[in-house]
C-alpha positions in Angstrom: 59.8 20.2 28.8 56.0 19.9 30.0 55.5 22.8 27.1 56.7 20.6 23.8 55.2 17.8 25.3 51.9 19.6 25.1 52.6 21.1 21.7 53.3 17.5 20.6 50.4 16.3 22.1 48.2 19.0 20.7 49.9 18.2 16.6 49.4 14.6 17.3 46.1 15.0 18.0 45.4 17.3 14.7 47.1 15.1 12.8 44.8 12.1 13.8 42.0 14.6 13.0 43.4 14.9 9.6 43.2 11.1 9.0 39.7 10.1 10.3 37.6 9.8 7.6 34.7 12.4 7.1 31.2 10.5 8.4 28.4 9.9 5.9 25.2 11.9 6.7 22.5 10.1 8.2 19.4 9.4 5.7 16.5 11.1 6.1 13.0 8.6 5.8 10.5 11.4 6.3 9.8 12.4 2.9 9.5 10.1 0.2 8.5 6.6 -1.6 8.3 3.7 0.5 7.9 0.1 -1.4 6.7 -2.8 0.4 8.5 -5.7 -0.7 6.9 -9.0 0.3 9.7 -11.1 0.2 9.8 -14.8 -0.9 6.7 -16.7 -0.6 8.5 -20.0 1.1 10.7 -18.5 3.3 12.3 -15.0 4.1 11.4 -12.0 4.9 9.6 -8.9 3.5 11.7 -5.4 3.4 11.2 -1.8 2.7 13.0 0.1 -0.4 13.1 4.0 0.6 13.8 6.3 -2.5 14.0 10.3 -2.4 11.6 11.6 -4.1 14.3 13.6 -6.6 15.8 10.4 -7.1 18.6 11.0 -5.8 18.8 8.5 -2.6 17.8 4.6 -2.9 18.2 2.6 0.3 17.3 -1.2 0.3 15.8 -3.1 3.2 15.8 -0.1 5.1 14.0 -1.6 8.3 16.7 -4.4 8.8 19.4 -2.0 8.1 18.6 0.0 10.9 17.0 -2.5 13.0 19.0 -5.2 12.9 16.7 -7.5 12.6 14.4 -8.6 9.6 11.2 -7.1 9.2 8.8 -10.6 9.2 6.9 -12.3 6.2 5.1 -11.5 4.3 5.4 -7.6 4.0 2.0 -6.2 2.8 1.1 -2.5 3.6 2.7 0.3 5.1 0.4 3.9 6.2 1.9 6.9 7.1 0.5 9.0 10.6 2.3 12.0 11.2 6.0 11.4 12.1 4.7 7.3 12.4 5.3 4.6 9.6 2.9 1.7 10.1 3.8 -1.6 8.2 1.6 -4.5 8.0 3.2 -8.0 8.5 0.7 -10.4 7.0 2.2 -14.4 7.7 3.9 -13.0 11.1 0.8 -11.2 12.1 1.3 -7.6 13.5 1.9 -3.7 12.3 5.5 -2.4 12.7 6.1 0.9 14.1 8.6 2.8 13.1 9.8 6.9 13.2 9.7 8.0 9.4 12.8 10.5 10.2 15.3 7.3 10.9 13.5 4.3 10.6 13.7 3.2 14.2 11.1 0.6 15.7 8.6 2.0 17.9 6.7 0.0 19.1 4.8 -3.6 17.7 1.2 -4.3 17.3 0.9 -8.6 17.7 -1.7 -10.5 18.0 -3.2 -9.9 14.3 -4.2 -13.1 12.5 -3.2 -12.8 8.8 -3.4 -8.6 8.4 -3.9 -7.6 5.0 -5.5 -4.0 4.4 -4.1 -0.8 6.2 -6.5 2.3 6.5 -5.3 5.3 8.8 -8.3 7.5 10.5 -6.4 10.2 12.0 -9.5 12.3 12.8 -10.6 9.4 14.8 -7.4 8.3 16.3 -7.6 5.0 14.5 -6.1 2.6 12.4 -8.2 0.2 10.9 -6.6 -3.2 9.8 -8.5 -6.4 8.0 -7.7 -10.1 9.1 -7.9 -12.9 6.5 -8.3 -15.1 10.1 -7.8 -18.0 7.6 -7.9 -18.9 4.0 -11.6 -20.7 4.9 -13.0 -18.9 7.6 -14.5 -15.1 7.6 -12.1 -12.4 7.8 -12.3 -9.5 10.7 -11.4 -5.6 10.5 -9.4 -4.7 14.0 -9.5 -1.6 15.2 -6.0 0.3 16.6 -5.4 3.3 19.0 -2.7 5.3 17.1 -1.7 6.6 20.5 -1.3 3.2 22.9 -0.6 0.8 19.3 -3.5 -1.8 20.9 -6.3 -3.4 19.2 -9.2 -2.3 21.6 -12.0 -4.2 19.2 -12.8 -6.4 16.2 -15.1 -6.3 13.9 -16.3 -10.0 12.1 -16.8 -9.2 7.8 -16.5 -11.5 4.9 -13.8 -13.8 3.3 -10.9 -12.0 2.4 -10.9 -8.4 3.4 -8.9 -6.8 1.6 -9.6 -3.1 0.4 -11.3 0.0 2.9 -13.0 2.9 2.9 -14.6 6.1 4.8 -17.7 7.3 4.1 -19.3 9.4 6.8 -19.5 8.1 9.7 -18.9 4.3 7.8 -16.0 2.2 7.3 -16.9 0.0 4.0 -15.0 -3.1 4.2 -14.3 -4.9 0.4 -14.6 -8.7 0.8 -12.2 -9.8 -1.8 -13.7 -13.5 -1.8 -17.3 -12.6 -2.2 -19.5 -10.2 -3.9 -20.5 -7.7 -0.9 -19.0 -4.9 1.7 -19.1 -5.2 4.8 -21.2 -1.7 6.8 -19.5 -0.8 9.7 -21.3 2.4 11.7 -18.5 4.0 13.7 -20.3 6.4 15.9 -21.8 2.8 17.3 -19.2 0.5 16.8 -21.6 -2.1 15.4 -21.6 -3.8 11.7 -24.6 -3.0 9.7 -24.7 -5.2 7.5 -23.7 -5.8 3.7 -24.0 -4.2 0.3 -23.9 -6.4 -2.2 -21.5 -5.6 -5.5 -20.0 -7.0 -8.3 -17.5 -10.2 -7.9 -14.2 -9.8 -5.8 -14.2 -6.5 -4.9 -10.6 -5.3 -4.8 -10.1 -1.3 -4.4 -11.8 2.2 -3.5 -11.4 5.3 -5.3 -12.2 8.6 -4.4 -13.2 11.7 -7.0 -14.4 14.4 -5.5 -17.4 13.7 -3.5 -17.9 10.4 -5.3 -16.7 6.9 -4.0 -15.9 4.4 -6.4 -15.4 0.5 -6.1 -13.6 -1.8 -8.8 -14.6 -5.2 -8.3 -12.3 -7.4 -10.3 -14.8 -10.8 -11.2 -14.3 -14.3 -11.3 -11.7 -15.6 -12.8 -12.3 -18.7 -14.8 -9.9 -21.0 -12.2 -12.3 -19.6 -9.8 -15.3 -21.1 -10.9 -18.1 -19.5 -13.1 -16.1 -17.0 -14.9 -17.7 -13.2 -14.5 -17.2 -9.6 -15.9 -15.3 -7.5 -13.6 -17.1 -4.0 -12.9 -16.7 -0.7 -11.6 -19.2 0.8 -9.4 -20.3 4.1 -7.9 -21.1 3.8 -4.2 -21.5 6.9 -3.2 -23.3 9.5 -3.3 -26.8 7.4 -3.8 -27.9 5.6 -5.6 -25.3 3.1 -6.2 -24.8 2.3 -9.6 -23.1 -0.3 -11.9 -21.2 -0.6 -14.8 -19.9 -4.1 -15.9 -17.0 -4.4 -18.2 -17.3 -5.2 -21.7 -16.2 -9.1 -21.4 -16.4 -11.7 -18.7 -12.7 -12.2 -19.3 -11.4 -8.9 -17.8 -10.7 -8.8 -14.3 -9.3 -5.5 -13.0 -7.3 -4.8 -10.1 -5.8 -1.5 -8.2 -8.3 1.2 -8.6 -6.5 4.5 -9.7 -7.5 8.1 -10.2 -5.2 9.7 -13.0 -3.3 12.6 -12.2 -6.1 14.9 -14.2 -8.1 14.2 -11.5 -10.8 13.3 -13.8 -10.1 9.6 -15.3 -9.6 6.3 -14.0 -7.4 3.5 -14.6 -6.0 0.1 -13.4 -4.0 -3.3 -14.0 -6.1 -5.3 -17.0 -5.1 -7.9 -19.4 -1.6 -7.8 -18.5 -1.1 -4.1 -18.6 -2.8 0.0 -18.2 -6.2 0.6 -19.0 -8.6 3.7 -18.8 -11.7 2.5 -17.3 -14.6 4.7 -18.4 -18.1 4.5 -17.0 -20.7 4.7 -19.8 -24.2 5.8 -18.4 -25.6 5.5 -22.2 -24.7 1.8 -22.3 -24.3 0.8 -18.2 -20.7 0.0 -19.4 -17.2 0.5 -18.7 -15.7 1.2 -21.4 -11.6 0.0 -22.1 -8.9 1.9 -23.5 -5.6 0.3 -23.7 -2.8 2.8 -22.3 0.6 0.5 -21.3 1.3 -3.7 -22.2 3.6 -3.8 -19.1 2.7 -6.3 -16.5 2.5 -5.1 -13.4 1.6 -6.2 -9.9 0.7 -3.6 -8.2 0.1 0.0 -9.4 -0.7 3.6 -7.5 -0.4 7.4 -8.1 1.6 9.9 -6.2 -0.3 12.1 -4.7 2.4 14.7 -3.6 4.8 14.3 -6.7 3.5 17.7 -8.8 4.6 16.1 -11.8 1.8 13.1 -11.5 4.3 10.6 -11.5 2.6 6.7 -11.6 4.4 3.9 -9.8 4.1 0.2 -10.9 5.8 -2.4 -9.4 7.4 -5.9 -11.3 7.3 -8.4 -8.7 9.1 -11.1 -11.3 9.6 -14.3 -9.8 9.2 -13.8 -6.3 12.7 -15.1 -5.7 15.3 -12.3 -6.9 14.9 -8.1 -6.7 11.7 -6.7 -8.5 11.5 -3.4 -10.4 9.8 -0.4 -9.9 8.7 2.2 -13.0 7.7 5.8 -13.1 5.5 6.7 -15.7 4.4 10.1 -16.7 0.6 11.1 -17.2 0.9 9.7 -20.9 1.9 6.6 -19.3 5.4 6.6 -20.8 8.3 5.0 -18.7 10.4 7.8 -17.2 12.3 6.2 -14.7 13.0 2.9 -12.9 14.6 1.0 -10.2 15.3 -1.8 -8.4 13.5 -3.1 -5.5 12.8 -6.2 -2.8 11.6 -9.9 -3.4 8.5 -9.1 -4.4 7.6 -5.4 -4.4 3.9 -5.0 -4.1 2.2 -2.0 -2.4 3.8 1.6 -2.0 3.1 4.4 0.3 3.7 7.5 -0.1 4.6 11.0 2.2 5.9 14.2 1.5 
């Protein structure tokens, strides 16, 4: 009797085996594209759209998914450090921490008044992060221990950080809101003092040895309207070349796949922008008539694959689209309220 009561046991047990359904693998974050959406303006939240890089995974609002909690407004940055994803929280001021493998919070940086610009100085074991403060008041640059996630010191720069750089032993801090950037030395921890550029200064590129700045002018509902103007800030000397009318105002510095050529968001779509040192110009070549609001180049994807993101309305789910190095459209796909920046790992 106690052996078919076993045996019956045993085939109830395989049969419940049978019906359980099979369990969907767990995603993998670690390698791939990583959109920051910044979510509605009024109210709401910012998210994070994960895609594979072969396309074949697309996970929406991946932090509150896993979290269960939403991520904060107004999503603005996100850095990668090792296994760590860092994501900048602007209007609920502090950096998310989160494991790239499964998305899960580690830790929270508070404490940050309006964050805006993510730069990650691994050699260092920093993170550096710019402050707005205010929409009237000079911004700051905080520094982070990637290791303990606290701010251990503050720099004070201009209105509207928004853009950094390394050079050397400097962090060059773009003041979005004026027409300089901010020196800091950090083998002394001490700012020292300002270079003075072209209008708004919005983005850094690096080719090669050379550091470039785009600074994106004054727009006419600004004030004085001014040309917008790509500069070479390092190596010395610095030099200057405005754009070709005081009505262009580029934004999102990019280096082309070829390594060679750089372009940006202008008059509502792609340009080349080509320094002339015959004429001190930059020179414009139409390449795409897409809006887009924010723009950036894989660095890992071996294909040079661009990224531009549609932000729309701010109210309903943007779009994302892949171009090729001819700038054709390849690919899209949906996104957050409000996709904006995108980072990147591989």
């Amino acid at each position: 009797m106690i052996h078919r009561l076993l045996v019956l046991c045993v085939v109830l047990l395989m049969g419940c085996g049978k019906d359980k359904p099979t369990p969907t693998p767990a995603v993998d974050y670690a390698t791939g594209i990583y959109v920051v959406n910044e979510g509605p303006f009024a109210q709401g939240t910012g998210s994070i759209t994960f895609r594979s890089r072969d396309s074949m995974t697309l996970v929406q609002d991946v932090f509150s998914a896993v979290n269960n909690r939403p991520l904060g407004s107004i999503a603005q940055r996100m850095g990668i450090w090792g296994t760590s994803g860092l994501i900048v929280v602007n209007n609920a001021g502090k950096v998310e921490w989160v494991n790239r493998a499964d998305f899960r919070l580690m830790g929270t940086t508070s404490g940050l008044e309006l964050p805006s610009a993510l730069l990650i100085d691994s050699s260092r074991g920093l993170a550096y992060v710019t402050e707005w403060v205010s929409f009237t008041d000079h911004g700051r640059v905080a520094l982070i221990d990637l290791n303990s996630r606290q701010i251990i010191q503050r720099f004070a720069v201009g209105h509207f950080p928004n853009a950094l750089a390394l050079q050397g032993n400097r962090l060059l801090v773009a003041n979005g809101n004026e027409n300089t950037l901010s020196e800091i030395d950090l083998d002394s921890r001490s700012v020292l003092g300002t270079i003075n550029v072209g209008d708004r200064p919005n983005s850094f590129m690096r080719r090669g040895n050379e550091l470039w700045l785009l600074c994106g002018g004054t727009p006419s509902w600004a004030g004085a309207e001014t040309p917008g103007s790509l500069w070479q800030i390092a190596p010395a000397p610095v030099l200057a070349y405005n754009l070709p009318s005081a009505t262009q105002h580029p934004a999102d510095l990019c280096l082309h796949p070829d390594g060679q050529r750089f372009f940006a968001r202008l008059d509502g779509g792609l340009s080349l922008l080509i320094p002339n040192d015959a004429t001190n110009r930059t020179d414009v070549q139409a390449v795409s008539s897409r809006s887009l609001y924010h723009v950036s180049v894989d660095p890992f994807d071996l294909r040079g694959r661009i990224y531009g993101t549609d932000a729309g309305n701010f109210q309903s789910n943007g779009m994302v689209y892949v171009y090729d190095p001819a700038f054709v459209v390849v690919d899209s796909f949906m996104a957050g309220v409000g996709p904006g920046f995108i980072a990147y790992s591989r």
